[in-house]
LOBA-577993 format. One record per residue: residue number from 1; residue in three letters; x negated, y negated, z of N, C-alpha, C in turn. Coordinates in pm, 1 decimal, padded with zeros to 6 digits. Each point is the difference from the previous one (the first is absolute). Example, Ala and Ser with C-alpha at 12.3 -4.5 7.8 and 13.67 -1.06 7.14 Angstrom:
2
 num residu      npx      npy      npz     capx     capy     capz      cpx      cpy      cpz
   1    ALA -01319.0  00569.0  00780.0  00089.0 -00119.0  00000.0 -00090.0 -00120.0  00000.0
   2    SER  00035.0 -00105.0 -00072.0 -00082.0 -00119.0  00006.0  00077.0 -00109.0  00073.0
END
This chain:
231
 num residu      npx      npy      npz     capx     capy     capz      cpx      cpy      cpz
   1    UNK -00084.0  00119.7  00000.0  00084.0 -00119.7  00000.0 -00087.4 -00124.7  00000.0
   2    UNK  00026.7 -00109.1 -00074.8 -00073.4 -00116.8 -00031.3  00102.4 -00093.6  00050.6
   3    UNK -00099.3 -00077.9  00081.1  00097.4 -00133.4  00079.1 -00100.9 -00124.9 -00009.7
   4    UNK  00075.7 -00094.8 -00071.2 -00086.5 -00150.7 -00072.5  00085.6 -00084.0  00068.2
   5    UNK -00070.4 -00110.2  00055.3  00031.9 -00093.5  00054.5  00101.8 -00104.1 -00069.7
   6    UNK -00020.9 -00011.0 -00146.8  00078.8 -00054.9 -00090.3  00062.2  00109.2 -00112.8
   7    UNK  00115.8 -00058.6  00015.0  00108.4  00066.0 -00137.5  00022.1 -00121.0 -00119.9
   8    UNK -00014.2  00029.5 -00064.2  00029.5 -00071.2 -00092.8  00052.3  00062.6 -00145.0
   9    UNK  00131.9 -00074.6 -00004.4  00071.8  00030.7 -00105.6  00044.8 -00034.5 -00153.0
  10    UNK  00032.8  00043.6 -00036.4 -00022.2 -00077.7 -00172.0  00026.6 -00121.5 -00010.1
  11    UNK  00017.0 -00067.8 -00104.1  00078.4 -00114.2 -00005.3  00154.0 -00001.6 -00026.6
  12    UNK  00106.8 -00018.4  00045.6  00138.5  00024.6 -00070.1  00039.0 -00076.9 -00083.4
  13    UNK  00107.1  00064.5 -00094.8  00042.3 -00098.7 -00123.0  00088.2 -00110.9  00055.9
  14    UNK -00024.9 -00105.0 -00071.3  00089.0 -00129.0  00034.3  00052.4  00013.1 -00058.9
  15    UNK  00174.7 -00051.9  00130.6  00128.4 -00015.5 -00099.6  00007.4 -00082.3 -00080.3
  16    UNK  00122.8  00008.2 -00100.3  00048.3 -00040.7 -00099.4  00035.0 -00203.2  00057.5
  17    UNK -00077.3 -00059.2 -00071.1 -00000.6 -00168.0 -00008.9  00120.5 -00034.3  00044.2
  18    UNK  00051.8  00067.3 -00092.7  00167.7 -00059.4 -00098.3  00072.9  00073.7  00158.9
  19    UNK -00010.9  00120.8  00034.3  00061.6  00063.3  00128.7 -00006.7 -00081.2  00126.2
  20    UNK -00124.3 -00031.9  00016.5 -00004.4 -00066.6  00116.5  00025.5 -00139.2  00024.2
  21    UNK  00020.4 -00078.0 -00156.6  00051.5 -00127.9  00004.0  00135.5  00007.8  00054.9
  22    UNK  00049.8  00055.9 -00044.2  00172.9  00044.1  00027.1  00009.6  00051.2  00142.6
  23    UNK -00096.2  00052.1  00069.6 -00009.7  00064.7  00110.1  00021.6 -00084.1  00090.4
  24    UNK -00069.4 -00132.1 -00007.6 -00081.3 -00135.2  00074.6  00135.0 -00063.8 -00038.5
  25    UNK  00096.2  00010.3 -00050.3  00153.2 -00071.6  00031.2  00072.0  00063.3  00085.0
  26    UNK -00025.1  00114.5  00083.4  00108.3  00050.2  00086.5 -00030.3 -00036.4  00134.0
  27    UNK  00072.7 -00036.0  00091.4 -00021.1 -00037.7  00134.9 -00032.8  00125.6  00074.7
  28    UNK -00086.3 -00022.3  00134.3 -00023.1  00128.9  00038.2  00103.5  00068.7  00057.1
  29    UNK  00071.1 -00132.9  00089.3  00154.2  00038.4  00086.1  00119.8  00070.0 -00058.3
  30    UNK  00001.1 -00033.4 -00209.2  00061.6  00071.6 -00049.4  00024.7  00153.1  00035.3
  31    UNK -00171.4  00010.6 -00055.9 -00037.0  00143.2  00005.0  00089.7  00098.1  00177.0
  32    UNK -00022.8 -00100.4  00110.6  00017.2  00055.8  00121.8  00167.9  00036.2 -00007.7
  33    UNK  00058.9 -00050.9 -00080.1  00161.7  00027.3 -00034.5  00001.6  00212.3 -00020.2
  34    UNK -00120.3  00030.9 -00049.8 -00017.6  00123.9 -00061.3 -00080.1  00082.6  00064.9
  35    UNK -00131.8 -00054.1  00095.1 -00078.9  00102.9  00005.8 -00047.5 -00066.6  00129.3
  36    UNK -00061.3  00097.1  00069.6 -00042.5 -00057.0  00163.1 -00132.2  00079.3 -00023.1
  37    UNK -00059.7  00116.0 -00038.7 -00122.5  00038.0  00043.9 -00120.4  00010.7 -00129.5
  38    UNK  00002.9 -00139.4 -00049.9 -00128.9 -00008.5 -00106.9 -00006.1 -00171.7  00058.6
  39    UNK  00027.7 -00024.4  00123.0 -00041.2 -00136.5 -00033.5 -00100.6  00004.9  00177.5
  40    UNK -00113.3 -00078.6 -00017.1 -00094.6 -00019.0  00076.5  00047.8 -00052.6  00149.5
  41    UNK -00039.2 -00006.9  00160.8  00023.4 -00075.9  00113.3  00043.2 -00117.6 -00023.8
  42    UNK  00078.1 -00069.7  00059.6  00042.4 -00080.3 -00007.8 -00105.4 -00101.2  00029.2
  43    UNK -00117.5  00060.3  00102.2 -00080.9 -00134.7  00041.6 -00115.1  00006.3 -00105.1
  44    UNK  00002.8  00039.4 -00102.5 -00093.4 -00059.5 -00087.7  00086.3 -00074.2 -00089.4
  45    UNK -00073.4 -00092.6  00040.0  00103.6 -00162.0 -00070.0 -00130.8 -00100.2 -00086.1
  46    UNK  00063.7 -00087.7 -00106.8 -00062.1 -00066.2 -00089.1 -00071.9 -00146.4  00068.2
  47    UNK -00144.0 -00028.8 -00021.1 -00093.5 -00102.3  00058.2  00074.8 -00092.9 -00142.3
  48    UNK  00071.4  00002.2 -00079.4  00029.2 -00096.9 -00108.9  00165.8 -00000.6 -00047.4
  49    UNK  00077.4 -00114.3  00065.4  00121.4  00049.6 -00022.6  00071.9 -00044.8 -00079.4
  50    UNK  00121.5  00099.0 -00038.4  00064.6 -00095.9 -00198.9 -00077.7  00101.2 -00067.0
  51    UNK -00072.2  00116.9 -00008.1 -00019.4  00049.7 -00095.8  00028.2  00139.7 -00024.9
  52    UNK -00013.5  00040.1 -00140.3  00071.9  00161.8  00017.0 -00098.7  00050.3 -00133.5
  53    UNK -00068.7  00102.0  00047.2 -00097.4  00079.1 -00098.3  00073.8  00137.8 -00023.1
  54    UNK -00046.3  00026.8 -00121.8 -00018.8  00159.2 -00065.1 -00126.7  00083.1 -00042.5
  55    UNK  00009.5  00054.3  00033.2 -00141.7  00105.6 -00085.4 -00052.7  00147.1  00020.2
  56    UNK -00095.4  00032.8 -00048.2 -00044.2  00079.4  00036.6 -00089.4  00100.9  00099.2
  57    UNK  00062.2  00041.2  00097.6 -00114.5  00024.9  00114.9 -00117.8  00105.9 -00051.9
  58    UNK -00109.5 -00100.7  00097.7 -00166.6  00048.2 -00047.2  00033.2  00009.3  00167.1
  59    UNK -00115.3  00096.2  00093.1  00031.8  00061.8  00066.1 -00131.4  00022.6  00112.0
  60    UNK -00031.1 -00082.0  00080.6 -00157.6  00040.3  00137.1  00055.8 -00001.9  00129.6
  61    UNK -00048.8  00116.0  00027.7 -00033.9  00038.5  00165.0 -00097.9 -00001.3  00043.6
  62    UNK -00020.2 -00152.2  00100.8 -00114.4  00033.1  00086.4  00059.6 -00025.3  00152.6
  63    UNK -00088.0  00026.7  00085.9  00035.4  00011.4  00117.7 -00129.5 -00050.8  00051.1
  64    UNK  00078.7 -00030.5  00183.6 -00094.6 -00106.4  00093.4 -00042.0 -00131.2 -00055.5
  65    UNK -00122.8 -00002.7  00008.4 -00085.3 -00132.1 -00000.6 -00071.0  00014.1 -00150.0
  66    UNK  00008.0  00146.2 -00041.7 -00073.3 -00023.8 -00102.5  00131.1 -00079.8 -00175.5
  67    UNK -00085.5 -00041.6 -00105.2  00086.2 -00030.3 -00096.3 -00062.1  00010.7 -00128.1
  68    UNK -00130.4  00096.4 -00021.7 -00097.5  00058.7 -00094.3  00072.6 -00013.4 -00114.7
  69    UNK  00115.8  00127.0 -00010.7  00030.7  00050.0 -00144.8  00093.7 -00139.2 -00048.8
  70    UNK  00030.7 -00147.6  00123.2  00083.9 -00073.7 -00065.5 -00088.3 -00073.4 -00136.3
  71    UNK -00128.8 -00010.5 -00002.2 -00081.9 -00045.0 -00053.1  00023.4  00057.3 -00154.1
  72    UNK -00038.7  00144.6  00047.7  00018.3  00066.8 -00150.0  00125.4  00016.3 -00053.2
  73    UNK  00102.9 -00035.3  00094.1  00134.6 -00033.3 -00118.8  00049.2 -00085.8 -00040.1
  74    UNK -00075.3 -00081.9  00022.2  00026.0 -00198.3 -00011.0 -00066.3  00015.6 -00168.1
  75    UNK -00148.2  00075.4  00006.6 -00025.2  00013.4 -00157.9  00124.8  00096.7 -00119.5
  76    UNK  00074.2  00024.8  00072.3  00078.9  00117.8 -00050.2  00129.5 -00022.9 -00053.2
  77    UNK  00049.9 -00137.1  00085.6  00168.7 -00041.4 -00042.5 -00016.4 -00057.0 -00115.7
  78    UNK  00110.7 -00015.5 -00053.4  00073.4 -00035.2 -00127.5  00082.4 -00131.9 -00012.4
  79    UNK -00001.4 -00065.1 -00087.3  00107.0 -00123.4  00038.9  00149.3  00081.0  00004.7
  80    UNK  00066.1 -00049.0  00065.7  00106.7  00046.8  00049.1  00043.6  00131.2  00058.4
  81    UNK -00101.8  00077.7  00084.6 -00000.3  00041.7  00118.9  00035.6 -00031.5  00143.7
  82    UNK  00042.6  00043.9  00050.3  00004.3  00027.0  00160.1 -00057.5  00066.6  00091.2
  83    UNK -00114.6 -00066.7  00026.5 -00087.0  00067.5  00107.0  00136.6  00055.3  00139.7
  84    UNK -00055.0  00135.5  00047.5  00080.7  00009.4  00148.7 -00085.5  00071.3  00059.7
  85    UNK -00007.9 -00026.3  00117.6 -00125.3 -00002.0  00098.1  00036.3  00117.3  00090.9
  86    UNK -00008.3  00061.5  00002.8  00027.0  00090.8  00188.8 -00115.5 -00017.8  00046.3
  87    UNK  00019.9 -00056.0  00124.6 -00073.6 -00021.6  00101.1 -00008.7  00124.5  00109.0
  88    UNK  00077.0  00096.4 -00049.1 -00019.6  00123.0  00100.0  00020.0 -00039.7  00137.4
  89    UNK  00101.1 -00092.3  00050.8  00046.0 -00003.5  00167.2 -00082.7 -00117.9  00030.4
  90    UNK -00124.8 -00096.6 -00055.2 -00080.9 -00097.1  00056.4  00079.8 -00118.9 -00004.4
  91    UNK  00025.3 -00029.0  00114.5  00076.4 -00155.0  00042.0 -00105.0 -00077.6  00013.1
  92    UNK -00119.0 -00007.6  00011.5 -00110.7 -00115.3  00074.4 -00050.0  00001.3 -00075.2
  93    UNK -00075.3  00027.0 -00128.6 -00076.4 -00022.6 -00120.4  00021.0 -00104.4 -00136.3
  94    UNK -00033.4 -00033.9 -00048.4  00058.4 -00117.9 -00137.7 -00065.3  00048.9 -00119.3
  95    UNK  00079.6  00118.5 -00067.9 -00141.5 -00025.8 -00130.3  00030.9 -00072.7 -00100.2
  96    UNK  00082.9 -00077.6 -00002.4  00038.5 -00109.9 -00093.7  00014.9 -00135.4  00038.7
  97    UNK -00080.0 -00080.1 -00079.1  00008.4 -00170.5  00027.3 -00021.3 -00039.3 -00088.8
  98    UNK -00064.3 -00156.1  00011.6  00026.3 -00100.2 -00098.4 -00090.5  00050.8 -00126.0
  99    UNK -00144.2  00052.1  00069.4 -00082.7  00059.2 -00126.5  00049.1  00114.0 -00091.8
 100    UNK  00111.3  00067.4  00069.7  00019.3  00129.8 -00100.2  00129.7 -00090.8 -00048.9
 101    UNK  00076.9 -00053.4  00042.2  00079.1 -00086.5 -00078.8 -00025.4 -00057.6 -00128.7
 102    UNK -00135.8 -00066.1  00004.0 -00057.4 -00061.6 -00080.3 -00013.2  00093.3 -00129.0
 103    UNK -00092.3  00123.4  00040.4  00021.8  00074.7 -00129.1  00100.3  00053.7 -00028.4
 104    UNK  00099.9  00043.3  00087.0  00152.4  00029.0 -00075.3  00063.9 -00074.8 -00053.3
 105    UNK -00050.4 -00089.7  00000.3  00071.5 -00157.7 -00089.2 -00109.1  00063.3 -00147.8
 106    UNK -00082.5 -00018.0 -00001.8 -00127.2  00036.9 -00120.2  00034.2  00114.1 -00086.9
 107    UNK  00029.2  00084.0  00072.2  00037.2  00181.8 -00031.4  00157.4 -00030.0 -00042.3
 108    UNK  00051.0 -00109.1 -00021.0  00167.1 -00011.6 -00032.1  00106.8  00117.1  00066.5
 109    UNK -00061.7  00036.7  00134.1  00155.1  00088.5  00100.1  00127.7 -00117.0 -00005.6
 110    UNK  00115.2  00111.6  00010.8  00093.9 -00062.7  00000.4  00054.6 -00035.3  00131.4
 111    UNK -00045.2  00107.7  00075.0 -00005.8 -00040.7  00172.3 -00098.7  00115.7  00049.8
 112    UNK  00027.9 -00041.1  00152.6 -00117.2  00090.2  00112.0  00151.8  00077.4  00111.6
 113    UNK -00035.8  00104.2  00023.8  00048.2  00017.2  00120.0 -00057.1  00085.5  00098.9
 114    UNK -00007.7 -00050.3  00102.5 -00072.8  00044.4  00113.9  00095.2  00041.5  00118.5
 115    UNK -00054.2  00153.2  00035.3  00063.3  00039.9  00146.1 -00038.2 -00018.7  00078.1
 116    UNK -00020.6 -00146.5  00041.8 -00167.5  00001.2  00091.2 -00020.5 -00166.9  00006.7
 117    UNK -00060.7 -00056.9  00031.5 -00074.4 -00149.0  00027.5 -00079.1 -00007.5 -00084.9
 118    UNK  00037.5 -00144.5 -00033.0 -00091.0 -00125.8 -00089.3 -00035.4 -00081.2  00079.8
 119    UNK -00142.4 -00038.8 -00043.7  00002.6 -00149.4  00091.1 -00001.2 -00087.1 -00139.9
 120    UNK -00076.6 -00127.5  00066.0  00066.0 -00132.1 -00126.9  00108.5 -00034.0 -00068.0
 121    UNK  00119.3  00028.2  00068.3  00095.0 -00043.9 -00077.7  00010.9 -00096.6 -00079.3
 122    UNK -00052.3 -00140.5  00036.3  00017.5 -00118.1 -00067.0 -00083.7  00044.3 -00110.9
 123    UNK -00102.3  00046.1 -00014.0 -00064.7  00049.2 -00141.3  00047.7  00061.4 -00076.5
 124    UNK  00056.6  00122.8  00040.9  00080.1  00077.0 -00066.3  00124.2 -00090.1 -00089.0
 125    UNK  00049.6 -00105.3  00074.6  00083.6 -00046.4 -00045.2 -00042.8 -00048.3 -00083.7
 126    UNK -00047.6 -00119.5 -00013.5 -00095.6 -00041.8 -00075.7 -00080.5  00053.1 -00135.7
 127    UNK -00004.2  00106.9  00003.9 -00048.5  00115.9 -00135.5  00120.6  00016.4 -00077.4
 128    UNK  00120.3 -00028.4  00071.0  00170.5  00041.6 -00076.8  00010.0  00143.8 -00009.4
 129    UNK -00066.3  00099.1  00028.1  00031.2  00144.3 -00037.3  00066.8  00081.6  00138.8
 130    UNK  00161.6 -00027.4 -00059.1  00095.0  00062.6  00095.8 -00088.8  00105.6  00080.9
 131    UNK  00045.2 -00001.2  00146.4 -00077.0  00079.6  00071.0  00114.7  00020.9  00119.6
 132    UNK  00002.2  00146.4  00049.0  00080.4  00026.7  00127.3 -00114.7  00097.6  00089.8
 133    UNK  00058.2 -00002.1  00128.8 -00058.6  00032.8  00088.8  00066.1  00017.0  00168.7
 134    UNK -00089.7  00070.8  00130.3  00105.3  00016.6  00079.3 -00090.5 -00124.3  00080.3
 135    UNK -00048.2 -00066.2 -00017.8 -00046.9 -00100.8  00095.1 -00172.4 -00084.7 -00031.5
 136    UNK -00019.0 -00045.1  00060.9 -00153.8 -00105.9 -00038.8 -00081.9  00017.3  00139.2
 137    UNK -00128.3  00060.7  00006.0 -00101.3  00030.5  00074.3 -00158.6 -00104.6 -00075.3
 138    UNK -00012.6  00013.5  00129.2 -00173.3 -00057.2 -00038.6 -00108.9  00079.2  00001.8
 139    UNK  00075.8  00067.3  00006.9 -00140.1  00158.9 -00003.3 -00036.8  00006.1 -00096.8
 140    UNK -00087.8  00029.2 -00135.1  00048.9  00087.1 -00121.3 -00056.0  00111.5  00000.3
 141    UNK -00020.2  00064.5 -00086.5 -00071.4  00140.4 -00062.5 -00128.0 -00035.8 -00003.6
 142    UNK -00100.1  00083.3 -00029.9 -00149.8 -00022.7 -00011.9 -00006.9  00141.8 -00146.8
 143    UNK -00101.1 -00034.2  00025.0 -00050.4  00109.9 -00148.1 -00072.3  00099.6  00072.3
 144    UNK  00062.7  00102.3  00048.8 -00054.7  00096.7  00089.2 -00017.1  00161.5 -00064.7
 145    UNK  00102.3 -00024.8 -00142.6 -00077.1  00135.3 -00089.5  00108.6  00136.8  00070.2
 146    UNK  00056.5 -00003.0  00081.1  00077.8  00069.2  00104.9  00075.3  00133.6 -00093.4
 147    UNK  00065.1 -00050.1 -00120.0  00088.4  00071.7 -00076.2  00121.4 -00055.6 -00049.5
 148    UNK  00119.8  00102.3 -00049.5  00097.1 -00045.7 -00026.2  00044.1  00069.7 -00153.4
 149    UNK  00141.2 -00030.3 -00068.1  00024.6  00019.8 -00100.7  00040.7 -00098.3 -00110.1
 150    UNK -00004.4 -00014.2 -00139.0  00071.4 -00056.9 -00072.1  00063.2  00043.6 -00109.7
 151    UNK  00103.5 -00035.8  00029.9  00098.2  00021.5 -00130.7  00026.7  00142.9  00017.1
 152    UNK -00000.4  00053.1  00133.3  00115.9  00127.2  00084.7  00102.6 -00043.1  00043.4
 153    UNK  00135.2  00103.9 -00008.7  00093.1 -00043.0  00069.9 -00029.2 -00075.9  00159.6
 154    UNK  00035.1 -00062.2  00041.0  00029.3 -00069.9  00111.5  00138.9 -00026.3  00106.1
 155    UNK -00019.4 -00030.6  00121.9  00124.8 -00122.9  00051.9 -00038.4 -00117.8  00064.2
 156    UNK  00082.5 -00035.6 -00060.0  00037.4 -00168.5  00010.8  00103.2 -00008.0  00075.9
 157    UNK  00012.7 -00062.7  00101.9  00140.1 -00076.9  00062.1  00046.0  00129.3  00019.3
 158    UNK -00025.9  00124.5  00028.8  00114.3  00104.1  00022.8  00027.5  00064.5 -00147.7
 159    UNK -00014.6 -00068.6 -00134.9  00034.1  00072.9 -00076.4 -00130.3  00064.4 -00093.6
 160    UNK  00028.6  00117.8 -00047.0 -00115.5  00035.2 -00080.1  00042.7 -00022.7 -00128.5
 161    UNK -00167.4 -00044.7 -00078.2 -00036.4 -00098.6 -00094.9 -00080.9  00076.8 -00111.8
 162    UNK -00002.9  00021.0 -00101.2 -00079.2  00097.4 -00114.1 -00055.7 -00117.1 -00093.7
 163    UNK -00075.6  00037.5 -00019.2 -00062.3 -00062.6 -00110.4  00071.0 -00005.3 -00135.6
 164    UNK  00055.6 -00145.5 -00070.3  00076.6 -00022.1 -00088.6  00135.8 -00026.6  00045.1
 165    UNK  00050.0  00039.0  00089.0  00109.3 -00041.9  00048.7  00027.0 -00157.4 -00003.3
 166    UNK  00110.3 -00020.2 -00009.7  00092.2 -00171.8 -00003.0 -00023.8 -00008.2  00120.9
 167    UNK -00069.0 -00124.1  00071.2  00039.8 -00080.6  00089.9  00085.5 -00124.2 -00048.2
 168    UNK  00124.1 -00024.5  00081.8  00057.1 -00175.3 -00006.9 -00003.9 -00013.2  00116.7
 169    UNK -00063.6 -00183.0  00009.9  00005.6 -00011.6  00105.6  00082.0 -00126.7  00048.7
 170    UNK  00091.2 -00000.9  00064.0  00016.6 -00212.4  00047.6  00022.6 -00031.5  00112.9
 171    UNK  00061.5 -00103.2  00034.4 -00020.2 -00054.7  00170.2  00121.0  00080.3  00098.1
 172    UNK  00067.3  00113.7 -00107.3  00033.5  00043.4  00092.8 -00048.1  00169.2  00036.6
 173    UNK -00068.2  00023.9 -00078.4 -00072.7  00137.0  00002.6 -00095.8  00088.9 -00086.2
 174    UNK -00046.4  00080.0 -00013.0 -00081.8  00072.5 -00056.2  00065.9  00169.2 -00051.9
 175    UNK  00017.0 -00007.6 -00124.2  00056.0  00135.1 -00036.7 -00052.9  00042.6 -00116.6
 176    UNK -00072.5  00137.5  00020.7 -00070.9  00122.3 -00106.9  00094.3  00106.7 -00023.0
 177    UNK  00007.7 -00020.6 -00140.1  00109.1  00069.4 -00123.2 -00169.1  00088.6 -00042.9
 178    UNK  00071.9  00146.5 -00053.1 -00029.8  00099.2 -00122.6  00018.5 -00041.7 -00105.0
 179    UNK -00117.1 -00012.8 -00112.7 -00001.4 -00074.1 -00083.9  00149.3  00018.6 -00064.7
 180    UNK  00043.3  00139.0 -00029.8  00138.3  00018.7 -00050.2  00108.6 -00033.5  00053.6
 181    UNK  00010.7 -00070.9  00100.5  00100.7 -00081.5  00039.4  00038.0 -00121.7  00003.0
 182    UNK -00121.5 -00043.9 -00075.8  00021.7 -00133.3  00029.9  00070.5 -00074.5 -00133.4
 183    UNK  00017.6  00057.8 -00116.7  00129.8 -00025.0 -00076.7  00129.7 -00017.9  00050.9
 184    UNK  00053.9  00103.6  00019.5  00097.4  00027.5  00075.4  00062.9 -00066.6  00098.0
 185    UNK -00056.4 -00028.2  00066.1 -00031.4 -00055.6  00140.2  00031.8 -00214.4 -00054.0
 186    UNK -00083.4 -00018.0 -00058.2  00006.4 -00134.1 -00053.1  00099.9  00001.1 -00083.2
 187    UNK  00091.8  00078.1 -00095.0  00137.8  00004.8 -00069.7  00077.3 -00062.9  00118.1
 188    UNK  00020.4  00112.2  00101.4  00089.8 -00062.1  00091.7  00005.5 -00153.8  00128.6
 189    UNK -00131.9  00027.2 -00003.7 -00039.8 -00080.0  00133.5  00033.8 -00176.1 -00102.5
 190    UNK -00037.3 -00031.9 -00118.5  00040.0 -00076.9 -00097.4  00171.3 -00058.3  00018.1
 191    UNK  00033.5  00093.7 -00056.2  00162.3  00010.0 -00062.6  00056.5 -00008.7  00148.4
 192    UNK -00025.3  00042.2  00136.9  00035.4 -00070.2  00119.6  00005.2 -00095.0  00047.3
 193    UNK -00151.9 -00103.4 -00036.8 -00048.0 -00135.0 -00016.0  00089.6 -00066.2 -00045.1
 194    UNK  00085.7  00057.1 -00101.3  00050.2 -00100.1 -00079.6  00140.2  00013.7  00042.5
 195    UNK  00077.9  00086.9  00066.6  00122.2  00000.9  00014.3 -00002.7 -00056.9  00082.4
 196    UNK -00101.9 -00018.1  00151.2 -00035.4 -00109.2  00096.5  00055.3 -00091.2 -00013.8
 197    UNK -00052.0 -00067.0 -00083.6 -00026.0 -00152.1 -00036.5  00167.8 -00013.8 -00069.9
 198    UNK  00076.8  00075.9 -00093.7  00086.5  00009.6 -00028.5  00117.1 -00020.9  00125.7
 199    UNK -00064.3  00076.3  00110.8  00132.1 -00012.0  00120.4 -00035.6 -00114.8  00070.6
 200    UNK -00104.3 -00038.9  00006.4 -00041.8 -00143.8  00096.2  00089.1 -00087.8 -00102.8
 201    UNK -00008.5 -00007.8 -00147.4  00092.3 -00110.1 -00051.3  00148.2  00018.3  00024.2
 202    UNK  00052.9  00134.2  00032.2  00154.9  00012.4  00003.8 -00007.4 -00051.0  00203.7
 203    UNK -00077.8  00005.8  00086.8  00028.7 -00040.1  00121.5  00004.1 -00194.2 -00028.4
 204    UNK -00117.8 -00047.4 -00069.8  00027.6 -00131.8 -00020.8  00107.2 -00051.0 -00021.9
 205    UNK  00070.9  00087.2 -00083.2  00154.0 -00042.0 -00059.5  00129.7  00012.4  00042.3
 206    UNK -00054.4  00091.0  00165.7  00138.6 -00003.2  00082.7  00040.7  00123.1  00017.1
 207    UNK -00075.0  00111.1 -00090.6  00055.4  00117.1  00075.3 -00029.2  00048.9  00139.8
 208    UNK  00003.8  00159.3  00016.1 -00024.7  00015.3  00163.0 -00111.4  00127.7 -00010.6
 209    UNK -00023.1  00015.2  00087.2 -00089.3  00122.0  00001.4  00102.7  00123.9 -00043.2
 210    UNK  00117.4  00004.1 -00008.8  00085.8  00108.6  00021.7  00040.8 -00025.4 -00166.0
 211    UNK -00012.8 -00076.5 -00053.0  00068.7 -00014.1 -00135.0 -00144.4  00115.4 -00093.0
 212    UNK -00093.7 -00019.4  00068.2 -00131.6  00023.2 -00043.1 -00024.4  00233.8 -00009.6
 213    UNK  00072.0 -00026.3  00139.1 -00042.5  00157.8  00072.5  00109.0  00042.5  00118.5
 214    UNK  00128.5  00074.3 -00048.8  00105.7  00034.3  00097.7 -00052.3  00060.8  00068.7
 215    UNK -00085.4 -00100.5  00139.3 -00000.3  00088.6  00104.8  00080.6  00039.9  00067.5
 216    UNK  00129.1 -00102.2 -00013.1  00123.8  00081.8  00106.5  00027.4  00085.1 -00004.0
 217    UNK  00010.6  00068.0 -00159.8  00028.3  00160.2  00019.3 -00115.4  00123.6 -00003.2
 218    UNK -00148.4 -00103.0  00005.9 -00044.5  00082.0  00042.8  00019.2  00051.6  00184.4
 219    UNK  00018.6 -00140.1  00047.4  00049.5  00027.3  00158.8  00100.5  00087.8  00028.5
 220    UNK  00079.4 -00013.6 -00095.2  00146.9  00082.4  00033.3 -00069.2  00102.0 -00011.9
 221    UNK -00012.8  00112.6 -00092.2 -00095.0  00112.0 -00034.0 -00045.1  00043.6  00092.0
 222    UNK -00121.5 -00079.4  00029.0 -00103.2  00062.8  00128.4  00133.0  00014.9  00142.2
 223    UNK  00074.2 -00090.0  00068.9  00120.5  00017.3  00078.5  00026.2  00147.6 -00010.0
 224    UNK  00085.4  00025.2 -00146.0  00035.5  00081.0 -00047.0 -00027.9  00138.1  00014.2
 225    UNK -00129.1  00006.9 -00029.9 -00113.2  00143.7  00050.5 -00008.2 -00019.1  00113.6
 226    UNK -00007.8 -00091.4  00066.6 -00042.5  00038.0  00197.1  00131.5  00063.5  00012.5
 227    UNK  00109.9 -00080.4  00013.8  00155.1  00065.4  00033.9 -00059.7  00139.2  00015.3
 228    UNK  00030.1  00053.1 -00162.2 -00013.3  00180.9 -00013.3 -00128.4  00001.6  00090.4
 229    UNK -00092.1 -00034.7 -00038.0 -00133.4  00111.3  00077.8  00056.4  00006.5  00108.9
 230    UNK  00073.0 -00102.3  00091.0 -00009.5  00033.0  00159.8  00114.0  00040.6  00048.0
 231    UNK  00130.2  00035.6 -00114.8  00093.5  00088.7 -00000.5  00103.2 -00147.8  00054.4
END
């Protein structure tokens, strides 16, 4: 049996331009209308707010203090990638700031996401390259050579993350789609968007919530079934 300190994995194909433009119009909260377990902790939240990315997840695990292999995948992204970080459980470490900002601005990512601490926020900001995270430390990483993987499956926020997979991300959450879902998925989450906005103009105009969605008989109903269940 052979055991290497680093894994490292191919490169994955980037999605479709034209897919993920269309992707980057759906709200994330839409999506939560449908699905509860592809979307990341709630406390990794956006250092830049008002914005909403799509792309493709590129994929490093390092852990502790060290942030080695972040180096060698900073040479590795793509414009319109999504770096996602597992930090493997490290709350007190930063391997991202204003300097790796800087080249993810250079390297054209479409965002960063981190399970884990940044420091420099104001830099980060400052670089413009959407970035989330569970908090800002002054610690950072050192180049300690330690190990790690890239571009292996991972978790992020609770959810696990593959290489090529859709991340969207916006100020209200973080959610990783199978590349084959994410058609699908944007048909509807779309065509919801829009009936939205369709019922916000019929409330402007005086209707009621009930003209919209008979909940009364959904109330009656539910009534209805307790009666029988409890005889």
């Amino acid at each position: 049996m052979s055991i290497t300190s680093y894994r490292i994995g191919d490169v994955c194909d980037q999605l479709d331009p034209a897919l993920l433009a269309r992707f980057a119009k759906v709200e994330a909260a839409t999506v939560g209308h449908y699905l509860h377990d592809r979307f990341m902790r709630t406390d990794i939240r956006p250092l830049i707010d008002g914005v909403r990315i799509a792309g493709t997840a590129v994929t490093v695990s390092i852990a502790g203090p060290d942030s080695t292999l972040l180096y060698y995948a900073m040479d590795r992204v793509r414009p319109g990638d999504v770096l996602v970080i597992d930090r493997c459980g490290d709350k007190r470490h930063a391997p991202w700031g204003g300097f790796m900002a800087a080249v993810a601005k250079v390297r054209g990512l479409a965002g960063v996401i981190v399970d884990g601490m940044i420091t420099d926020p104001a830099a980060i900001r400052a670089a413009g390259v959407p970035t989330w995270a569970r908090g800002v430390s002054p610690i950072t990483t050192k180049l300690l050579n330690f190990g790690g993987g890239f571009n292996i499956p991972v978790a992020c926020g609770g959810v696990a993350v593959n290489p090529g997979d859709a991340v969207l991300a916006d100020d209200c959450g973080v959610l990783v789609l199978p590349p084959d879902q994410v058609a699908g998925m944007t048909d509807v989450a779309l065509a919801d968007q829009e009936d939205e906005g369709g019922w916000i103009k019929r409330i402007e105009a005086g209707e009621r919530l009930q003209d919209l969605v008979d909940v009364a008989a959904m109330i009656a109903e539910r009534n209805k079934q307790d009666q029988i269940s409890h005889g």
